[in-house]
C-alpha positions as CSV (number, residue, x, y, z in Angstrom):
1,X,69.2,27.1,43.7
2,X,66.5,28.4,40.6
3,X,66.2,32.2,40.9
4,X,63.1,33.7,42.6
5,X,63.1,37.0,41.2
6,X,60.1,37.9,38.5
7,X,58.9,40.4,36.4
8,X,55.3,41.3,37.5
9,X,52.5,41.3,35.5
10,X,51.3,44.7,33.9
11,X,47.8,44.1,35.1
12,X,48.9,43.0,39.0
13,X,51.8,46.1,38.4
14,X,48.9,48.9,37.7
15,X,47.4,47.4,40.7
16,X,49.9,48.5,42.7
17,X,50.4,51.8,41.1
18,X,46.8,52.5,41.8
19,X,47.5,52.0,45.8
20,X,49.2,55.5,45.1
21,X,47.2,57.2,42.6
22,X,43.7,56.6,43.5
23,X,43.1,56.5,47.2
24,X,38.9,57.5,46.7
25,X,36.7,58.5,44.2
26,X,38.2,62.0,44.4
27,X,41.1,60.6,43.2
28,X,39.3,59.5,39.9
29,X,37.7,62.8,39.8
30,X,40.8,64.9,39.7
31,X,42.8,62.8,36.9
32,X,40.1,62.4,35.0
33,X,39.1,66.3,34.8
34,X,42.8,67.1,34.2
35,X,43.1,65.0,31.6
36,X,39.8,66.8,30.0
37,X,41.7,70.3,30.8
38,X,45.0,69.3,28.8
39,X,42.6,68.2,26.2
40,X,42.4,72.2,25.7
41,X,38.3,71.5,26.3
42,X,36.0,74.5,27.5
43,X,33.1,72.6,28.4
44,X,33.5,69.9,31.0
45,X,31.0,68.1,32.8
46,X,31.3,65.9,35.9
47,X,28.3,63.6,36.7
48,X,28.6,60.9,39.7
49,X,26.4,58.7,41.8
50,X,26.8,57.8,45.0
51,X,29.7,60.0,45.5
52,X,31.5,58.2,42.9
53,X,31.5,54.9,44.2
54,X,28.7,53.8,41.8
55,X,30.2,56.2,39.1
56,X,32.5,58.8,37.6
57,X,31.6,60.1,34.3
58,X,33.6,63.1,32.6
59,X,32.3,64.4,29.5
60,X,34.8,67.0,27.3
61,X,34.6,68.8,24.4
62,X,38.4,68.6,23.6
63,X,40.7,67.3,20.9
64,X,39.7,63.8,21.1
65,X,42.3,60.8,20.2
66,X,42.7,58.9,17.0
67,X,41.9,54.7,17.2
68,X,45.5,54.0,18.3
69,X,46.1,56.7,20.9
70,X,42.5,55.3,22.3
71,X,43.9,51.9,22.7
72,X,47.2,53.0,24.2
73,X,46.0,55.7,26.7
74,X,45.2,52.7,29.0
75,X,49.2,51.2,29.0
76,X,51.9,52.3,31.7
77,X,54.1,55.4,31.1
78,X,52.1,56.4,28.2
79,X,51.6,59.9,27.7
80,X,51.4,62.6,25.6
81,X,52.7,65.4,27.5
82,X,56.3,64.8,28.0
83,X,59.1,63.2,25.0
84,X,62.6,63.5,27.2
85,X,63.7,63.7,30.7
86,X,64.8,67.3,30.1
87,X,60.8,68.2,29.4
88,X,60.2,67.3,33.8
89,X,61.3,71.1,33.7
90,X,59.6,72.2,31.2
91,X,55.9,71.2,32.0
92,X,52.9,73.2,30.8
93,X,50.4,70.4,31.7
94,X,48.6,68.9,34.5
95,X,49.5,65.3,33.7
96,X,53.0,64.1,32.5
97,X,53.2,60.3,34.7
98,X,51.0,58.2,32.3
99,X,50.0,56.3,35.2
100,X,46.3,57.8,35.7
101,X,44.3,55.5,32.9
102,X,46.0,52.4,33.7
103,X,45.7,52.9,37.2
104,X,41.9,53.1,37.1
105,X,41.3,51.0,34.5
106,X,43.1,48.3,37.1
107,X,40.3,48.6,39.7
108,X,37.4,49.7,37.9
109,X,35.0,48.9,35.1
110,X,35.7,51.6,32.4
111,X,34.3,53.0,29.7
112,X,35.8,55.3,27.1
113,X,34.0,57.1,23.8
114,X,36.3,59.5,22.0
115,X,36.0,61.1,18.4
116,X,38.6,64.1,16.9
117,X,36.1,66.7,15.4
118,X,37.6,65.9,11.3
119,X,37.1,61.8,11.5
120,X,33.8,61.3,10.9
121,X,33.4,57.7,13.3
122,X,35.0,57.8,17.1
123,X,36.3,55.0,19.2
124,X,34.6,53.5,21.9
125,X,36.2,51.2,24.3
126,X,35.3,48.9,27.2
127,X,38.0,47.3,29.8
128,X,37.3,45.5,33.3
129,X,40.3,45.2,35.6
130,X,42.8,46.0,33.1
131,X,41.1,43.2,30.5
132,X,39.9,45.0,27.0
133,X,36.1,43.3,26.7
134,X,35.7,45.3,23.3
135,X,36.7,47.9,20.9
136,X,34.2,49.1,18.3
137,X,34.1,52.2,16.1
138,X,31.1,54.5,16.9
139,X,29.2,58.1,15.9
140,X,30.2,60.2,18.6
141,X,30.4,64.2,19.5
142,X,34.0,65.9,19.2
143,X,36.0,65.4,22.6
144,X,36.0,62.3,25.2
145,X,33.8,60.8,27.3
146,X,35.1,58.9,30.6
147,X,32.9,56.5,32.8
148,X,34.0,54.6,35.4
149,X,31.9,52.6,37.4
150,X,32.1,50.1,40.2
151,X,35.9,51.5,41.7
152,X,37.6,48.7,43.7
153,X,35.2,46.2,42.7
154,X,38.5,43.4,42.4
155,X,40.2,44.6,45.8
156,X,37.4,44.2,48.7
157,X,39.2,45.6,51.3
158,X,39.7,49.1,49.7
159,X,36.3,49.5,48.8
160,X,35.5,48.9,52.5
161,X,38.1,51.1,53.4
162,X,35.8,53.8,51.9
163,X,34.1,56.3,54.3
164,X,30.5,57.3,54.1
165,X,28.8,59.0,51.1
166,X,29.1,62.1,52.8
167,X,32.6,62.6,53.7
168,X,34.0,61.1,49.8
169,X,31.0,63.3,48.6
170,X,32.9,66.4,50.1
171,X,36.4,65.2,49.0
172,X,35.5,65.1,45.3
173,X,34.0,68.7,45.9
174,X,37.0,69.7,47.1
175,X,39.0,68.1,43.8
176,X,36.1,69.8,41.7
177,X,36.5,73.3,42.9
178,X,40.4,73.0,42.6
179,X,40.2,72.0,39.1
180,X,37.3,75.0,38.5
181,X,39.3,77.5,40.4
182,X,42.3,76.9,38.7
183,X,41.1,77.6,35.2
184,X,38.2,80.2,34.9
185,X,38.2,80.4,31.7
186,X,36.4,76.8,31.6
187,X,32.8,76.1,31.4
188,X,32.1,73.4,34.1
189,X,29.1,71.8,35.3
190,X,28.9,69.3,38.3
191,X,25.9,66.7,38.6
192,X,25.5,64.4,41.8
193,X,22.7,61.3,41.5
194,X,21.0,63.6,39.4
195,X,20.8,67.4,40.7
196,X,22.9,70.0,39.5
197,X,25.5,70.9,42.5
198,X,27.7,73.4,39.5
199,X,27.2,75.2,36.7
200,X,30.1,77.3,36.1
201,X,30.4,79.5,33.0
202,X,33.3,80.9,31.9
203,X,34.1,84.3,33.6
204,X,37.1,86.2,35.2
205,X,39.1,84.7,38.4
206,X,36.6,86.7,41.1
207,X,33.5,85.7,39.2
208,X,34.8,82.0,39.3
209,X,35.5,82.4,43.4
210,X,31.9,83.8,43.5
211,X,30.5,81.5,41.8
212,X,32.4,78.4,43.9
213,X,31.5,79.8,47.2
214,X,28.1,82.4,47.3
215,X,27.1,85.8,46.1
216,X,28.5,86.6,49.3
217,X,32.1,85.9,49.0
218,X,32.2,89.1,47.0
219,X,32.4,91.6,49.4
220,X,35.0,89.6,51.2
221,X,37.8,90.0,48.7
222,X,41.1,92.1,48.2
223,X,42.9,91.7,45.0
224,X,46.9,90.9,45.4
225,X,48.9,91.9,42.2
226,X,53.0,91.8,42.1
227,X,54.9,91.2,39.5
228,X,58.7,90.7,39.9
229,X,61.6,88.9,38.3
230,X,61.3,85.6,40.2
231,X,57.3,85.5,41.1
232,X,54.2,86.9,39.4
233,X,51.4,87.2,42.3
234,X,47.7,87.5,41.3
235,X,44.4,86.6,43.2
236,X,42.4,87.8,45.8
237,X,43.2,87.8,49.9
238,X,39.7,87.9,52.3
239,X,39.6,90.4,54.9
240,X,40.3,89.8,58.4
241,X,36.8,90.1,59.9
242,X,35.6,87.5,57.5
243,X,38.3,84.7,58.6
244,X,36.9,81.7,59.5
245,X,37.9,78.7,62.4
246,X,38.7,75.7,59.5
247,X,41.0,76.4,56.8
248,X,38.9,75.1,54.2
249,X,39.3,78.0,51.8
250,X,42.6,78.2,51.0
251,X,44.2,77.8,47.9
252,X,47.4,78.3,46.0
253,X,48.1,77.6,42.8
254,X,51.7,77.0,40.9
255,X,51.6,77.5,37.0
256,X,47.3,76.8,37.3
257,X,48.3,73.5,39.1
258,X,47.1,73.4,42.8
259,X,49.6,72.7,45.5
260,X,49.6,72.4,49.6
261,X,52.4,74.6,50.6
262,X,52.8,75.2,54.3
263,X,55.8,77.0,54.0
264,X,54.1,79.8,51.2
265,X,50.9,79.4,53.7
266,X,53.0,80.8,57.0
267,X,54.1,83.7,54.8
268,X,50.1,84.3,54.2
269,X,49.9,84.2,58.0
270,X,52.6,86.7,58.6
271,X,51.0,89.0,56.7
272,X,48.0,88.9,58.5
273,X,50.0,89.1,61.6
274,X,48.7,90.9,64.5
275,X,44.9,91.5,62.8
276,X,43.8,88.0,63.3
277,X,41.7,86.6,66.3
278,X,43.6,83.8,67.8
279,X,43.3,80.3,66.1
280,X,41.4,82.5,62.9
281,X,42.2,81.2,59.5
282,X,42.0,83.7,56.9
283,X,40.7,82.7,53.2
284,X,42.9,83.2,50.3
285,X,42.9,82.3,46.5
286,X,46.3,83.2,45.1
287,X,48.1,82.5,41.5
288,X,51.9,82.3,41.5
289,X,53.3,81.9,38.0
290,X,56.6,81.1,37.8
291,X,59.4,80.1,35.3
292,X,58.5,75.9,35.1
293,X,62.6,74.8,34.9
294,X,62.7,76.3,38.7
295,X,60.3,74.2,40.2
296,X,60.5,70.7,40.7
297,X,56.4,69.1,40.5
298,X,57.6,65.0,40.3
299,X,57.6,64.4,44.2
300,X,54.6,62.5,44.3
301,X,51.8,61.0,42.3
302,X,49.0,63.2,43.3
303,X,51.3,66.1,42.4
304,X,50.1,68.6,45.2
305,X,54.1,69.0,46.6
306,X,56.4,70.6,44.8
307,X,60.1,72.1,45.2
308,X,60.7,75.8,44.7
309,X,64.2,76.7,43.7
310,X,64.4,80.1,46.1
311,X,61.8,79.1,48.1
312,X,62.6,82.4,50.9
313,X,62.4,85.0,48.1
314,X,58.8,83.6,47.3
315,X,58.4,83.6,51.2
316,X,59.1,87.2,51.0
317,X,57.8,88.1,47.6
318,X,54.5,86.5,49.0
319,X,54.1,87.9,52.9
320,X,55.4,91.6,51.2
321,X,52.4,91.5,48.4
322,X,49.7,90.1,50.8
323,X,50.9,93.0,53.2
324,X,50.8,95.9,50.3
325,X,47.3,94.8,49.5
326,X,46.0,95.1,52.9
327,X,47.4,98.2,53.9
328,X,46.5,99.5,50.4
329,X,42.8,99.0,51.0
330,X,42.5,100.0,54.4
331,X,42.3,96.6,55.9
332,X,45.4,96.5,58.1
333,X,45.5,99.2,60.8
334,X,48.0,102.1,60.2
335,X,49.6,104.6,63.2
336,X,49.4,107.7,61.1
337,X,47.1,109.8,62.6
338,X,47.7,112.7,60.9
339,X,47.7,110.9,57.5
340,X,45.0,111.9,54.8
341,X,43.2,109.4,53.4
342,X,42.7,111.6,50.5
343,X,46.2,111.5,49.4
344,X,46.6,107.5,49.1
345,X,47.5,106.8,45.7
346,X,46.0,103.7,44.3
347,X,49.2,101.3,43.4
348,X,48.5,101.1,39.3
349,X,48.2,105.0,39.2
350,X,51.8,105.0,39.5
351,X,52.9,105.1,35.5
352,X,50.1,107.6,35.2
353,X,50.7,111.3,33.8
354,X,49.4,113.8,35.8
355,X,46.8,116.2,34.2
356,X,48.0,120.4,34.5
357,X,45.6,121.8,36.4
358,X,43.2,124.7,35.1
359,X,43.5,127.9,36.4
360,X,40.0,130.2,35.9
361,X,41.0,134.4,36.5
362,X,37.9,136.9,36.5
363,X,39.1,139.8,34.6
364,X,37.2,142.2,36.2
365,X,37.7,141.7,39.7
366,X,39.2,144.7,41.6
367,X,40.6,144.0,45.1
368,X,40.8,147.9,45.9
369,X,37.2,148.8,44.8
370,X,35.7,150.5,48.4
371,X,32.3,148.5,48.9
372,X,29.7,150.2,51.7
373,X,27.8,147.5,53.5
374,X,24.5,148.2,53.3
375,X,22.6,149.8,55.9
376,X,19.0,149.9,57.6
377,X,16.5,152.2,55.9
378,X,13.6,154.2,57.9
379,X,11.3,156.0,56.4
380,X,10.8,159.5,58.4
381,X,7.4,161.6,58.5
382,X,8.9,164.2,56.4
383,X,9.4,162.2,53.8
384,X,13.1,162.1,54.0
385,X,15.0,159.0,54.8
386,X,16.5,158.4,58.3
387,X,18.9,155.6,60.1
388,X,18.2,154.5,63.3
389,X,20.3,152.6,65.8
390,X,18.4,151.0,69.1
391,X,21.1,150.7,72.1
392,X,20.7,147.0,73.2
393,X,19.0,146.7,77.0
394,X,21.6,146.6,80.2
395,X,21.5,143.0,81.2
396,X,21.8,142.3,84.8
397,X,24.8,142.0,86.6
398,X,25.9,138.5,88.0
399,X,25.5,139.1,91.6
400,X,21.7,140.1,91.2
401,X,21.4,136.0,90.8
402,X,23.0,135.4,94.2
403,X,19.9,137.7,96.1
404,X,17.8,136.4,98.7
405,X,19.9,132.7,98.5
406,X,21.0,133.4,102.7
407,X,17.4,133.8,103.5
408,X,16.4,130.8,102.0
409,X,18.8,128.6,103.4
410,X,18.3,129.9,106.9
411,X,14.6,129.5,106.3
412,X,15.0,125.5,105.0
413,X,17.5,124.9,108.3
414,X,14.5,126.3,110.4
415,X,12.3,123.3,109.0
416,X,12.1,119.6,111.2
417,X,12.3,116.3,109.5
418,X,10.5,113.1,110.9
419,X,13.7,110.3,111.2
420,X,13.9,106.9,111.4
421,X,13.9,105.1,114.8
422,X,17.0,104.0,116.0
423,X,16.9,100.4,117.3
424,X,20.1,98.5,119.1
425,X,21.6,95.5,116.9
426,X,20.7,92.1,118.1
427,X,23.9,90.6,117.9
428,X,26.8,92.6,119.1
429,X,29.3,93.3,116.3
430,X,32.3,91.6,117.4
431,X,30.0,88.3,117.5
432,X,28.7,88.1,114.3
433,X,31.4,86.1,111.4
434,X,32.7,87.4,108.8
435,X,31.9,86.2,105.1
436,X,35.2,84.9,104.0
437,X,35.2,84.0,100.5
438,X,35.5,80.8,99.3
439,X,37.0,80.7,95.8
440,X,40.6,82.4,94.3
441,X,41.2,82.7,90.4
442,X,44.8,82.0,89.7
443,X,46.5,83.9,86.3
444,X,43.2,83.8,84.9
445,X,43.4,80.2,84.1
446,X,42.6,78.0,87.9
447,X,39.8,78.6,89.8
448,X,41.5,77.2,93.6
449,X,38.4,76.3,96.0
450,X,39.5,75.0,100.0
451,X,38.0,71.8,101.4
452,X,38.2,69.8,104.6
453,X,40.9,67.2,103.6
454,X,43.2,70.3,101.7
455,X,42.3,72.3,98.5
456,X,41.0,71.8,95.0
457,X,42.3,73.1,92.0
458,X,39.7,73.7,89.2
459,X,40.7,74.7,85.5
460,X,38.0,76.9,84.3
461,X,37.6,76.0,80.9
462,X,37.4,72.3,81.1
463,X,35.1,72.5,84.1
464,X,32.8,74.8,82.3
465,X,33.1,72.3,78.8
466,X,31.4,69.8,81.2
467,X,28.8,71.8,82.6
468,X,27.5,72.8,78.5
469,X,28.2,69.3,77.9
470,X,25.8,67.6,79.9
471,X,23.7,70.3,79.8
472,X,23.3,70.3,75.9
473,X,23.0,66.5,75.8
474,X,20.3,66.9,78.2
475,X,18.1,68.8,76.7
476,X,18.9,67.0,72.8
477,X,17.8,63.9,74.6
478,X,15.2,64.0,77.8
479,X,14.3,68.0,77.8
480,X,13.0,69.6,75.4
481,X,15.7,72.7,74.6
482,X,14.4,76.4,75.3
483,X,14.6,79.1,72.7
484,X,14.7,82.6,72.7
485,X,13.3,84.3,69.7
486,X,15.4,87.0,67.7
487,X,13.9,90.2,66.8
488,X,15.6,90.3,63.8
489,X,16.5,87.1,61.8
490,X,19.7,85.9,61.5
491,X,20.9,85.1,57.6
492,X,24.6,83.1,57.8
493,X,26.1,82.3,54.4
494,X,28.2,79.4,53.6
495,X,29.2,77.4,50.7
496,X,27.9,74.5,49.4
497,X,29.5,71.8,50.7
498,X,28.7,73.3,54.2
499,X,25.3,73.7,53.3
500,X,25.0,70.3,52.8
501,X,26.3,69.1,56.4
502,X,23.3,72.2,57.9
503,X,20.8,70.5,56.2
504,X,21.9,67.2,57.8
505,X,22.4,68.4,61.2
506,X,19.5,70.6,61.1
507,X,17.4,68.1,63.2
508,X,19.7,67.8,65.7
509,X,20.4,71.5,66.1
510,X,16.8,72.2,66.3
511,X,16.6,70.1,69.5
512,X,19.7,72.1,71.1
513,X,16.9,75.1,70.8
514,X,17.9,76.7,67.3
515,X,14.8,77.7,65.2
516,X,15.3,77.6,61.8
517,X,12.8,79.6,59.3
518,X,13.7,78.9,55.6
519,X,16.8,77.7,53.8
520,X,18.1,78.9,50.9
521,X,20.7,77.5,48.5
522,X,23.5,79.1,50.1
523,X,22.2,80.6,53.3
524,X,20.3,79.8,56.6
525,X,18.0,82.1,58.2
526,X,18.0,81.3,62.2
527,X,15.1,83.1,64.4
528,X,15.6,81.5,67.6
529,X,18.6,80.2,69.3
530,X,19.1,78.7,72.6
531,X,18.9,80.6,76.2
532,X,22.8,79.8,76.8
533,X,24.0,81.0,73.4
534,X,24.0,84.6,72.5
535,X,23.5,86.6,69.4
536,X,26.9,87.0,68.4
537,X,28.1,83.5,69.2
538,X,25.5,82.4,66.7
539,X,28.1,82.2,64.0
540,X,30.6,81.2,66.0
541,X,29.2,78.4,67.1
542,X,27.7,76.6,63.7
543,X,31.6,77.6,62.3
544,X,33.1,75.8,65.3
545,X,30.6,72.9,64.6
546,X,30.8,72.7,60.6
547,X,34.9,72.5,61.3
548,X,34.7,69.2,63.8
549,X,32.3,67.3,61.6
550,X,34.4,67.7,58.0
551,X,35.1,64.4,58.6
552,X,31.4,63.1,58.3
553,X,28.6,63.2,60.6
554,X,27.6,60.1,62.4
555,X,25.3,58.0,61.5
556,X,24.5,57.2,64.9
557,X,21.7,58.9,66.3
558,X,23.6,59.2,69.5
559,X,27.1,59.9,68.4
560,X,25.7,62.8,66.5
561,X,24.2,64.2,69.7
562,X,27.0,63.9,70.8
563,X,29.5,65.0,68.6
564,X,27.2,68.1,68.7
565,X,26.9,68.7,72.3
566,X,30.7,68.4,72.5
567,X,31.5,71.3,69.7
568,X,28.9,73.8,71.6
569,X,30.3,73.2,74.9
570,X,34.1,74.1,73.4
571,X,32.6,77.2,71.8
572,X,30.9,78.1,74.5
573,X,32.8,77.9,77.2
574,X,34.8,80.7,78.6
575,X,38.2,80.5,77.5
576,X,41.6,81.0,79.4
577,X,42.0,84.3,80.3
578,X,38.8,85.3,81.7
579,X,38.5,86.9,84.6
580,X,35.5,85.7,87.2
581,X,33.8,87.6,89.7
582,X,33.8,85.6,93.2
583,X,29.8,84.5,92.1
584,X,30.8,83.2,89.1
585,X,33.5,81.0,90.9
586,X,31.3,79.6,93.1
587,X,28.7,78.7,90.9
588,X,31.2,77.0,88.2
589,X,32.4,75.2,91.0
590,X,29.5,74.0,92.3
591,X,28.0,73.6,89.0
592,X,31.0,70.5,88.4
593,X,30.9,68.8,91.1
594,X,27.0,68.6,90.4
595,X,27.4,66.7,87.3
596,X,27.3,63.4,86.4
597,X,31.1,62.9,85.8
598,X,33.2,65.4,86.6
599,X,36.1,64.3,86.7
600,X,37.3,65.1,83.3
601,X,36.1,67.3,80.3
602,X,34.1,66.0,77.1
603,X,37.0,65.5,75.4
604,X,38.7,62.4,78.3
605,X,41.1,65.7,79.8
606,X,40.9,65.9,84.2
607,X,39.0,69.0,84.9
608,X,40.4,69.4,88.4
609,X,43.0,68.3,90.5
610,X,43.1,67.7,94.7
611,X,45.8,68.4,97.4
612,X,45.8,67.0,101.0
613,X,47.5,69.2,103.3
614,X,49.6,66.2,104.1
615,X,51.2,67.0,100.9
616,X,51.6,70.7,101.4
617,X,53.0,70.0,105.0
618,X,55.5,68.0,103.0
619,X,56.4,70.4,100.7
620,X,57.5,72.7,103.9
621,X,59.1,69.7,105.5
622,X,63.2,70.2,106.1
C-alpha cells in the first residue's frame, strides 16, 4: 500500500494558519499596527475603506527593513523578535509567532514599501495569495508602509462570512484604541473612506483616555498607583455613578500588551463591591507591569490570554489597589462619622518631611494689665460730665395674655350654625356589597388575579415588557409618537463608536417621540422625549439600547423597529421588586390581556400562567 501522508504546501499551510490569525479586518488591523509599534515608530497612521474589506493601509515612521528582511517577512516562523525557546519568557514585544505576514499575504492582495532612513533607495513589494508578482527597488520615506486590499478574495465563504460594515467597522475600532491606549507615547491617526475618525498626539496615559473617549471622560477618572514586589499597578478606575450597562470600556493591559482577563476583571468588581447598581459595569484602564519570565503570553494566536504565575496575589494586589484608590478619593462610602476630612493624608505624602511650625510671640502683651470697658458719656448742663443708666420697662406678666379668653369662648358657644340636612340612605347598609379587591402582589415579583375557571398568575415584569412593546411599535409604525418637551436640554456624552450607532438610529428614535436638537462630535443634545419615559431614564434608556445593538443594527426597516421597541420596553419596565398599589395591578393586568399577544414577553418568555381549581382541589386531595 503507497503511503498517503504529505507535506503541505506553504501557500495552502498559511491558508490554514490564517483561519486562526485573521478572523476580520480587525484582525489585519491589530497585527499590522503592532508590527508598526515594534518597529519603535512614533507616527502611525491607519487608513481603511469599507471597514477594511476594500482596504487596510498602515503607514510607520519606524526602522524600516533592508531588501532581504523585506522578502522574508512574508515566510512562516520568520521573525525578528525572538532567537531561542528560552526568549518565550523573555518577550519585550508584541509580536514573536512570525505567522502574521504570511498569514495575510495568503488571503489578500498585499502591498509592501519599506526604506531604513541611511539607504538611500527602499524596497517595494507586491504578492497575491501568497504568489510574489514583483519586487523593485523604489525612493521611499524612512519606515514601512502596509496595504492590503481585497481580504479573502481566494476563500468565498469567509468573505461572506463577514458581517455588515458597521459591526467590522466597530471591531477594528476596538483593535485601534487598544493599540492607542496601550502606548501613549505614540502619535496615531485613524482615517475611514476618507474622514478623519483619530488623531492622537503623543501625550500622558489620561490625556490618551481623553482623547479615545470625549472631553468628558475626564472628570470620570481616579488614578490607581501600587507598586510591590510581584505587580506594579498604574491607570485610572471611573467612579461609580459614571458606570455604564455594557462593559465596553474596560481594559487591562500586561507589559503594554492588552489581555481579556476575567479572573483580574472579578477582582475589579470586588472592589467596587457594594457601590455598584445591580448589573452596572464600571470603566477601568489599568497597566500591570510585571517580570515577563512569570507570565506565559503563547496560548493563542491572537495573544489576548495569558497565564500568570501567582495569579491570587495579583487578584489581591489588584481588588486591594482599586479599593485604596477609592476610599482615598472619597468615592467609596466610609462609617466614620466622626472622622475629619481634613486630616486625610494624600498616599504619596507619605515619604514627605514635615515642616516645624512657626510660632509668632508679641512681646509686649501683658495678661495682668486691668483694662476699664468703656462707658456711656452725657454731657450735663453744668458743664461737667455725667453717666446715666435707664432701668429697662417691666414687661407683662404671662397670665395678662390669658384675660378675657372665658368670655370669648362663652360668647362663640352662644352663636348658631346653619347644618346640613340630614337625609335617610337609600339602600340599607347591610344590602349594599362590599368592594373586594381583585388583584394580590406575591414577594414583589407575581401579580395573582382570580377568574371563573381558577386563578391567574401574572409576572409583573414580563407582562409590563409587552404592554411598552406593542405600545412602542405602535406608535414607530401607525401613530405618530407624542413628545413632551424638556425645559432644559439634555447633553449625553458618548464615544465615538457609539456616536456612530445614534446617528444611525436617530430616525428611528425620533419616531418613538425623542426630539433631537443638534449633534455634536461627541455629544447629543435631546429636547423632547416621549410621554412614557421620564427625565432620568433618558440615559438609561439610549445606554440600555447602544448595549443590545453592538452587534450591528438591522438593515431591515422593520427589524430595527423592532429591535428598538424591544430594548425600551426592558428598560422601561418595572423591574422585580416593585411594589404595586391595588390600581396599578389592575390596570397591568388588564392592560395584557388587551394586547395583541399576550401570552409571552418580546423576548418568546410566558408572561403568565393559569390554574383550574380542579388542580388546586387536587393538590388537597388525600
Amino acid at each position: 500500500m503507497s503511503s498517503i501522508i504529505q507535506l503541505l504546501p506553504d501557500h495552502v499551510a498559511n491558508q490554514i494558519a490564517a483561519g486562526e490569525v485573521v478572523q476580520r479586518p480587525a484582525s489585519v488591523v491589530k497585527e499590522l499596527l503592532e508590527n508598526a509599534v515594534d518597529a519603535k515608530a512614533t507616527d502611525i497612521k491607519l487608513i481603511i475603506k469599507d471597514a477594511g474589506k476594500s482596504l487596510v493601509q498602515v503607514i510607520d515612521n519606524g526602522q524600516g527593513m533592508t531588501v532581504t528582511d523585506a522578502r522574508l517577512c512574508f515566510e512562516r516562523h520568520a521573525t525578528s523578535k525572538i532567537r531561542h525557546a528560552e526568549d518565550l519568557f523573555s518577550l519585550h514585544t508584541k509580536g514573536f509567532r512570525g505567522e502574521a505576514l504570511a498569514s495575510i499575504a495568503a488571503i489578500a492582495h498585499m502591498e509592501m514599501k519599506t526604506k531604513q532612513d541611511q539607504e538611500e533607495l527602499g524596497t517595494h513589494i507586491i504578492i497575491e495569495g501568497s504568489k510574489f508578482v514583483s519586487q523593485d527597488a523604489a525612493v521611499l520615506p524612512k519606515g514601512t508602509a502596509f496595504a492590503v486590499k481585497n481580504l479573502f478574495f481566494n476563500i468565498p465563504a469567509r468573505r461572506n462570512f463577514l458581517k455588515s460594515d458597521i459591526v467590522e467597522f466597530r471591531h477594528v475600532m476596538d483593535e485601534f484604541q487598544r493599540v492607542a491606549l496601550a502606548h501613549p507615547n505614540i502619535h496615531f491617526t485613524f482615517y475611514h473612506n476618507g474622514s478623519e475618525m483619530f488623531n492622537l498626539p503623543a501625550a500622558s496615559f489620561r490625556q490618551r483616555i481623553v482623547g479615545v473617549f470625549g472631553g468628558k471622560t475626564n472628570e470620570k477618572l481616579v488614578p490607581v498607583n501600587e507598586e510591590t514586589e510581584i505587580v506594579k499597578v498604574q491607570g485610572f478606575v471611573c467612579k461609580p455613578e459614571f458606570a455604564k450597562k455594557s462593559r465596553g470600556e474596560q481594559f487591562f493591559f500586561v507589559n503594554d500588551r492588552y489581555i481579556k482577563s476575567g479572573y483580574l476583571h472579578h477582582a475589579v468588581m470586588a472592589a467596587y463591591d457594594g457601590i455598584l447598581k445591580d448589573g452596572a459595569q464600571p470603566s477601568y484602564f489599568l497597566f500591570l507591569e510585571v517580570p515577563p519570565n512569570t507570565i506565559d503570553i503563547n496560548i493563542h494566536p491572537t495573544k489576548t490570554e495569558i497565564k500568570f504565575d501567582d495569579e491570587q496575589a495579583l487578584y489581591a494586589i489588584l481588588r486591594a489597589s482599586i479599593k485604596h484608590s477609592l476610599g482615598q478619593f472619597n468615592v467609596a462610602p466610609v462609617l466614620d462619622f466622626d472622622r475629619d476630612s481634613n486630616l486625610d493624608t494624600p498616599y504619596h505624602y507619605k515619604d514627605l518631611d514635615g515642616e516645624t511650625p512657626t510660632i509668632q510671640v508679641d512681646g509686649n502683651f501683658n495678661p495682668f494689665e486691668m483694662v476699664e470697658p468703656p462707658r456711656k458719656q452725657t454731657t450735663s448742663t453744668a458743664g461737667g460730665n455725667s453717666y446715666s443708666y435707664k432701668k429697662p420697662e417691666a414687661t407683662a406678666s404671662w397670665e395678662s395674655l390669658y384675660v378675657g379668653l372665658k368670655h370669648d369662648a362663652e360668647e362663640i358657644a352662644s352663636h348658631s350654625f346653619e347644618s346640613d340636612t340630614i337625609t335617610s340612605s337609600l339602600f340599607n347598609d347591610n344590602d349594599v356589597e362590599q368592594v373586594v379587591q381583585k388583584t394580590y402582589q406575591i414577594h414583589k415579583k407575581y401579580i395573582v388575579s382570580p377568574i371563573k375557571s381558577g386563578m391567574v398568575i401574572v409576572d409583573q415584569q414580563r407582562a409590563h415588557q409587552r404592554i411598552l412593546y406593542e405600545q412602542f411599535l405602535l406608535n414607530m409604525t401607525v401613530n405618530q409618537a407624542l413628545s413632551q418637551q424638556l425645559l432644559f436640554p439634555l447633553n449625553l456624552f458618548f464615544s465615538s463608536s457609539e456616536m456612530e450607532l445614534v446617528h444611525e438610529l436617530q430616525q428611528s428614535l425620533v419616531t418613538t417621540g425623542f426630539v433631537f436638537d443638534e449633534n455634536a462630535e461627541d455629544h447629543i443634545v435631546i429636547s423632547g422625549i416621549p410621554v412614557n419615559v421620564t427625565e432620568s431614564e433618558v440615559s438609561m434608556v439610549i445606554e440600555q439600547l447602544l448595549s443590545d445593538l453592538q452587534d450591528g443594527v438591522p438593515e431591515n426597516n422593520y427589524s430595527q423597529n423592532d429591535t428598538i421597541a424591544k430594548s425600551m420596553a426592558k428598560s422601561l419596565a418595572i423591574k422585580t421588586g416593585s411594589y404595586m398599589t391595588e390600581k396599578e395591578q389592575d390596570n397591568l393586568v388588564n392592560g395584557l390581556f388587551a394586547c395583541k399577544d399576550p401570552n409571552i414577553s418580546p423576548f418568546q418568555k410566558p408572561t403568565f400562567i393559569t390554574m383550574r381549581v380542579e388542580d388546586i382541589d387536587k393538590k388537597f386531595a388525600l
